[in-house]
N, C-alpha and C positions, 0 to 999 in steps of 0.2 A: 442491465446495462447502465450505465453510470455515463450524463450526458457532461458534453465538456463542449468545451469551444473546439473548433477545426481550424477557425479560421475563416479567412474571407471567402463565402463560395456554402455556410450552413454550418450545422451541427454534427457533431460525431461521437463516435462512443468506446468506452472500455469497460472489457467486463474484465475484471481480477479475478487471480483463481480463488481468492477466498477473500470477503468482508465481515470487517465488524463495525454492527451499526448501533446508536445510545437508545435505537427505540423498536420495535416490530416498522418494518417497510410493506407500502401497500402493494398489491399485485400491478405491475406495470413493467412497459419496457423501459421505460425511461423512469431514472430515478436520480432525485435531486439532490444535492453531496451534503447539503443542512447537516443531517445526521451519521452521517459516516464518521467512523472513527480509526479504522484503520483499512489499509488496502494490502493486502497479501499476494503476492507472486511467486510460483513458483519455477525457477530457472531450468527450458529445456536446452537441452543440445543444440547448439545456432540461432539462440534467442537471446545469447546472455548481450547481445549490446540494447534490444528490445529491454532488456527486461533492465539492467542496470543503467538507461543512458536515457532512451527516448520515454520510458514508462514512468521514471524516476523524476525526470522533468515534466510531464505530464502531472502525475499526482501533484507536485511541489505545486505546480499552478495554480491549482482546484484547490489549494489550500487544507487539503487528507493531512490529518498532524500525527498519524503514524504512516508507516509504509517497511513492510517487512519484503523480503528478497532471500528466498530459501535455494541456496544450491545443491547440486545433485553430487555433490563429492561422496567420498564417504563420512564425514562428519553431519553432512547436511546442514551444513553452515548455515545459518540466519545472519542476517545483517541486517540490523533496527534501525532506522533513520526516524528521525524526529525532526518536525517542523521548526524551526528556531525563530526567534521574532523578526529576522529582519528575510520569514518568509521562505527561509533556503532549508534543506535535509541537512541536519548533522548526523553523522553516524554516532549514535549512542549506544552500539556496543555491536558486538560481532561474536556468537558462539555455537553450540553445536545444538541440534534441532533436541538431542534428548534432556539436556541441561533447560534449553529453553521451556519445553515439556511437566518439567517439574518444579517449575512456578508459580506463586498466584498471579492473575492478571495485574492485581493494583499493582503486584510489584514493577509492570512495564508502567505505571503512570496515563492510563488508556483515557479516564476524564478531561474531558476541555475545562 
């Protein structure tokens, strides 16, 4: 679980359906975004404003400088958001899960 702010009132959490982190993570519930490099979602049926609005803004916060958003079409659409300096998700590209599939990582630019 990936701790964030909640807000006034404690702490709260999101677990992505898939991370990538720049180092091995220690066994805990709570783990600190230092090393996260990207957060992955995958879009169920009546989640997409969860997963494109409230999750999307979430991440942006905690300052995650990837953040992928997989839909359930039949293309399996990805949509790469990347952190831009002034702190906000650009979309930096949008394609199909098996095109994305058959790339190298560097080629997404994953290093801080």
């Amino acid at each position: 679980m990936l701790r964030r702010s909640a807000g006034p009132g404690g702490d709260g959490g999101r677990i992505p359906d898939l991370t990538l982190w720049s180092r091995p993570q220690p066994r805990s519930v709570w783990l600190t975004l230092t090393d996260l490099l990207l957060a992955v979602e995958i879009v169920s049926p009546g989640s997409e404003a969860m997963d494109e609005v409230v999750k999307r803004r979430e991440y942006e916060r905690a300052g995650i400088p990837r953040y992928w958003m997989v839909e359930r079409d039949v293309a399996q659409t990805v949509t790469l958001y990347v952190l831009s300096t002034d702190k906000t998700y650009q979309v930096a590209a949008k394609m199909p899960l098996a095109w994305l599939l058959h790339t190298a990582p560097a080629d997404h630019h994953l290093a801080r």
